[in-house]
N, C-alpha and C positions, 0 to 999 in steps of 0.2 A: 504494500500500500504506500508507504514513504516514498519505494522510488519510481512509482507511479504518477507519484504527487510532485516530485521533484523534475522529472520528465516533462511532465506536463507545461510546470511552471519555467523551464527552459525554454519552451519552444514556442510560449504564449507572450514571452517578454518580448518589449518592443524591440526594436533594430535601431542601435544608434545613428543618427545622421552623420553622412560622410562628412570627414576632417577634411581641410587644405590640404592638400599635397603639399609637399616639405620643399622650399624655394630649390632651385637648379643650381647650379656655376655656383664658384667660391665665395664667400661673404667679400664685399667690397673693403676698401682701405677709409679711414680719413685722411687727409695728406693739409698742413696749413699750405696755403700760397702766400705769397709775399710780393710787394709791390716796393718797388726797388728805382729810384730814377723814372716814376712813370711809365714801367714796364713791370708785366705781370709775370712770374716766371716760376715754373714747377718743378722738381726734381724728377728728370730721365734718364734712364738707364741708355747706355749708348756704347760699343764696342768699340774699343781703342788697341792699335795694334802695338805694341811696346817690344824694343830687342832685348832679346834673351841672351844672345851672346855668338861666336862663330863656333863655328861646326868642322873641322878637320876633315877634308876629304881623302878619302884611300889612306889614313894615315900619313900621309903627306906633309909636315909642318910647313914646307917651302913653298907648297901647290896651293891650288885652289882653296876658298876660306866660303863656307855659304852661312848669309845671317840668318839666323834663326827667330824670329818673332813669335811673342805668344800674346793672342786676344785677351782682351781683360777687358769684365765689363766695370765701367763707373759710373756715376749717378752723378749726373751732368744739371747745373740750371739752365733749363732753356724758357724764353718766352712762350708763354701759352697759346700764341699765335704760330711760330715755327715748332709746334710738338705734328709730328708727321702725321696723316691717318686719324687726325683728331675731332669727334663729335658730341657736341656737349649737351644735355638734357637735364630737364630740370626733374626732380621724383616724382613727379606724378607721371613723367614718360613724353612729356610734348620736347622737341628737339629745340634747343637755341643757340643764334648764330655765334661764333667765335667771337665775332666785334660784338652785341652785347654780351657776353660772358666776360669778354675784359673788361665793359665798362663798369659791370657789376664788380668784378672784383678789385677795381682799380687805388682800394684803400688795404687789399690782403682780405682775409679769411679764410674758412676752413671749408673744401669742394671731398665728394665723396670720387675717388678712383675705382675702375673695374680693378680687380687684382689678375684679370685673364686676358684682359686687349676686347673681350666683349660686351653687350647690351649685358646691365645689373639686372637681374629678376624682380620685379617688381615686388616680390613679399621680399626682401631685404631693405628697400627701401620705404617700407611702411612705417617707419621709425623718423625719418625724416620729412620735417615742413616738405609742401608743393614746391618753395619755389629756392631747392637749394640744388647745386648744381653739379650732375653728375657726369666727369670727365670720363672718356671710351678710349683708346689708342694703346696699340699693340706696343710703343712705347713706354705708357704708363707701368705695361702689366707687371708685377710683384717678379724682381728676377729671380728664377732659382737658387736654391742655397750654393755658395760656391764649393765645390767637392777637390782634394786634390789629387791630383793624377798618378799614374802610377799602379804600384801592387794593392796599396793597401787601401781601396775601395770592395777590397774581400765582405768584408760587411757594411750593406748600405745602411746607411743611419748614420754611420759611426764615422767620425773626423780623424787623424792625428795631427800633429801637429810634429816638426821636427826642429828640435831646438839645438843649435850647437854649445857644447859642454863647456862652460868656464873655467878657467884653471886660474886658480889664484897661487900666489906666491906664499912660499910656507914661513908661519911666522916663528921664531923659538920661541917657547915657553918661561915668562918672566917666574922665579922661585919666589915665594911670598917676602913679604919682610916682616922683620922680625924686631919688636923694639922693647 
């Protein structure tokens, strides 16, 4: 009889109403902008070629010498009008032109960034006034952690760091004094 009653009272209970789906794409950034000389300008990630040093061909020390360059990404200010690829919208999703978004921000404040180069999902911006303004550009997006190269990317997650070993100068040992 109980689990009759219990049966019953299962499959007579209402059906909750469907939840929101859970926003898409990664939660966006805050980022402040700064107004500098009249000009609005954001921090971009931007690849710079830097030498690494020469490279010995065939063993050769006398021959051939080739530079070796390694890409390093750095977080460059650029004007909010020269960010490449760049589409500004306010949170509620209506688009707005680059020259107003700079005149808006032409005193600094704080603009929300995609962290992926793409359109923000709208339930992440529910948190935010209509009319605050949300920066898009494959520049903006959040660069990967830096990993360094090599063997010892054996486990991902995990970083080392390689620090070279100090050698200090050995001091003798003063005898106490004795009074």
């Amino acid at each position: 009889m109980l689990m009759s009653l219990s049966l019953s009272l299962a499959l007579a209970a209402p059906v909750p109403a469907g939840t929101a789906p859970n926003p898409t794409g990664p939660v966006p950034r805050l980022v402040e902008v700064k107004a500098e000389g009249g000009k609005v300008t954001v921090p971009v990630t931007r690849a710079e070629n830097q030498p690494a040093g020469n490279v010995v061909v065939n063993g050769n020390v006398n021959g051939a010498r080739i530079v070796v360059r390694n890409e390093v990404q750095k977080a460059v200010p650029v004007e909010l009008s020269e960010v490449k690829e760049l589409k500004v919208y306010a949170a509620d999703g209506k688009e707005v032109a680059v020259a107003d978004a700079v005149k808006k921000l032409a005193a600094g404040g704080t603009v929300v960034v995609s962290a992926d180069g793409q359109k923000v999902d709208p339930r992440h911006l529910k948190l935010f006034r209509d009319d605050v303004l949300v920066l898009v550009s494959p520049e903006l997006a959040a660069a990967p952690p830096a990993v360094m190269a090599g063997p010892f990317n054996a486990v991902p997650g995990v970083q080392f760091q390689i620090v070279p070993a100090q050698i200090l100068p050995a001091v003798p040992v003063q005898p106490p004094i004795e009074k």
